[in-house]
C-alpha positions, 0 to 999 in steps of 0.5 A: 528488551523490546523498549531497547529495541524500539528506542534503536529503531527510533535512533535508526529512523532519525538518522536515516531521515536526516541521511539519506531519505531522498537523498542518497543509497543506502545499504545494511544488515537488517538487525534489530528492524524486525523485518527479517522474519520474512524469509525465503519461507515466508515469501514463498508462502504468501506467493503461495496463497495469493497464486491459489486465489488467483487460480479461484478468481481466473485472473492474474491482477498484480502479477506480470511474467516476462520470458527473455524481457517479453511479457507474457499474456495473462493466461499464460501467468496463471498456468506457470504460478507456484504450486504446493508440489514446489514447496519452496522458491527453489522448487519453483525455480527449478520447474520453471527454469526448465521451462523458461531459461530467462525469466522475471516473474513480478508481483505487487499484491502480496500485501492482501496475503501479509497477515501474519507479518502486517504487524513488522511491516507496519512497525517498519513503515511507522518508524519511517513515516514518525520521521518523514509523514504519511505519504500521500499515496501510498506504500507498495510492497512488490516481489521479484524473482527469476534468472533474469540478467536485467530488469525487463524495464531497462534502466527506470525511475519509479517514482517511490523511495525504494526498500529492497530485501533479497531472500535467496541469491545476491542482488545487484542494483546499478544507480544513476543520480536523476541529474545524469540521466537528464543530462544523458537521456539515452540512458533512460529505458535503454539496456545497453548502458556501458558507456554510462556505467562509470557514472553508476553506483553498484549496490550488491546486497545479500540475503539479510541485508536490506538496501534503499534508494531514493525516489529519483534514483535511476536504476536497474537490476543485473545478473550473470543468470543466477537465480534471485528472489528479492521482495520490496516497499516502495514508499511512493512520494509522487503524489502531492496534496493536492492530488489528494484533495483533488480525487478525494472532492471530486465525487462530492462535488459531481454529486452536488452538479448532478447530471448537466445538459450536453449542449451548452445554452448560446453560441459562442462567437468570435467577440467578447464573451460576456458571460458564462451559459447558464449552466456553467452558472447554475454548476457555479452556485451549487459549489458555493452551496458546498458548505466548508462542514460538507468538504471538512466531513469529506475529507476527513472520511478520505484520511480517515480510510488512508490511515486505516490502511496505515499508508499501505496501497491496500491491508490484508485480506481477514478470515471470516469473523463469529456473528455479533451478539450483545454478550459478545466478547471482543478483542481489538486486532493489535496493529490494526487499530480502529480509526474515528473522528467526529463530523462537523456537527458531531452528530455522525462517527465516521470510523475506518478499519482495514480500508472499510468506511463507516458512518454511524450516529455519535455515541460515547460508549462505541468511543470507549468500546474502540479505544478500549479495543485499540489498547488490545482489551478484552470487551464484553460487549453490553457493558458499553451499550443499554439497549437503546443504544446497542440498537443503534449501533447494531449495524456498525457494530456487525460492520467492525466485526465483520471486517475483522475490526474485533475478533469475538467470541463468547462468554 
């Protein structure tokens, strides 16, 4: 039954790819894709837990509240956020509703809570990225909720492929292809449209049914004031490789200058100039001193944390994990599997999980222990280390568990 299901998703994702990725709207019932168990009830939990620790932590990252279209002061988002008292999103419609007629409540973190779902999120983007690639950036996954008649933002563009879920109430999405907004820039970030709805295409879709548009769609959401909750993936796609690679050797190549005088040697003058100051030159030898191994290694360790991630912005956060110990039992985390590769000299392991980097000496039998916990194996352990080389990896071993690369326990 689950070889049928995945051989459907894989037919789904070629057709869609060749469809209508970056190229046209889409809507349809979710199906067999799996992400239909993030319900209403699941959505409100983990709205749920990320408000409690934004209540620990006194801040309220990743979360805007918009009153009437104005957004609202952080301080004042902390004090209007989901309580257990409204046990579900209704309940919490209902409270803030009587405070607020019109309001948009978003949240783009609830990624750091998704644990129990992060193994359908993953197969839903992997059956996407299997057709298109990874993106260069990333996947974000968003919330939106309220009575609001119309996106606070006005008619917008993200930037993002974007994959949208209703949970409660109707949603309705109107579209505009980038062509006309270009030709029509007054439609850009403005809420009054009507002489341009003709031109629009109206995506109205219900709980159990998913839409997509793509990443130059100009849009906005309308209501009559019903209340609606819908979450989202936007596959973001405005980030070249270039940009990558660029953020990704930066901090090599500022490590290699080191810190530069703040005064140029020289005054320039109104000529010709026949050379560089000497410490634009100096800066010039010590990148050619970058060896191609060095910025092979550095990127590698950049992808390597990018794919631990699973292209995701950010994965979720884990419970706290029992202490290491050489008779330790271990069990690799299923759709979270452990990312390595070899260094240039094959002397380091740089290994990545959960967007966590480490390096440790190379060792064959931290490779056998990795792909046996990748297979979901039960691990004991010292079968794959003698005591010399369980010393030697003791560190990056407690570093893996600690980050929820293994879950242990004893014998």
């Amino acid at each position: 039954m689950r070889e049928n299901v995945k051989k459907h998703n894989q037919t789904f994702w070629k057709t869609f790819a060749s469809k209508h990725w970056e190229k046209a709207p889409f809507k349809m019932a979710l199906g067999s894709l799996g992400i239909s168990k993030m319900d209403d009830d699941a959505i409100f939990k983990m709205l749920l837990e990320y408000s409690n620790l934004c209540r620990q932590k006194q801040e309220v990252q990743g979360l805007k509240l918009f009153v009437d279209g104005v957004r609202q002061y952080d301080e004042e988002v902390l004090q209007i956020l989901p309580v257990k008292k409204d046990k579900n999103l209704i309940g919490y419609h209902q409270r803030v509703s009587a405070i607020y007629p019109d309001y948009c409540l978003v949240c783009d973190e609830l990624l750091q809570v998704s644990s129990a779902h992060w193994p359908q999120l993953v197969d839903f983007t992997q059956g996407l990225y299997n057709q298109i690639g990874l993106p260069y950036r990333f996947t974000e996954m968003g919330l939106y909720l309220g009575n609001y008649r119309k996106t606070p933002f006005g008619v917008h563009v993200d930037g993002c492929g974007v994959f949208s879920f209703p949970v409660v109430g109707r949603k309705k999405f109107r579209l505009w292809t980038s062509e006309f907004a270009d030709k029509n820039p007054k439609l850009k970030e403005t809420f009054k449209y009507t002489k341009f709805k003709s031109a629009s295409e109206l995506m109205v879709v219900e709980p159990g049914e998913m839409s997509y548009w793509p990443s130059k769609a100009w849009h906005i959401a309308e209501s009559s004031g019903e209340f609606s909750a819908t979450w989202s993936l936007g596959v973001w796609v405005d980030r070249k490789q270039k940009d990558f690679v660029l953020e990704s050797l930066t901090p090599l190549i500022l490590q290699q200058l080191g810190d530069a005088p703040t005064l140029a040697n020289g005054i320039a003058q109104l000529e010709e100039v026949k050379s560089l100051p000497d410490g634009l030159r100096n800066a010039l030898v010590e990148y050619k001193n970058i060896s191609q191994a060095v910025l092979s290694d550095h990127l590698l360790r950049s992808w390597l944390l990018h794919c631990s991630k699973q292209g995701f912005k950010t994965a979720p956060l884990l419970k706290e994990v029992l202490g290491l110990k050489k008779n330790s039992v271990a069990c690799g985390v299923l759709a979270r599997p452990i990312f390595w590769a070899k260094s240039s000299d094959s002397k380091t392991l740089f290994v990545a999980f959960n967007g966590v980097l480490i390096d440790t000496a190379f060792d064959f039998g931290l490779v056998s222990l990795m792909k046996d916990l990748n297979a979901g194996l039960g691990c004991e352990i010292a079968k794959y280390f003698d005591i010399k080389s369980f010393s030697r990896q003791k560190d990056a071993l407690a570093e893996l568990a600690r980050v929820g690369a293994v879950q242990l326990s004893k014998k």
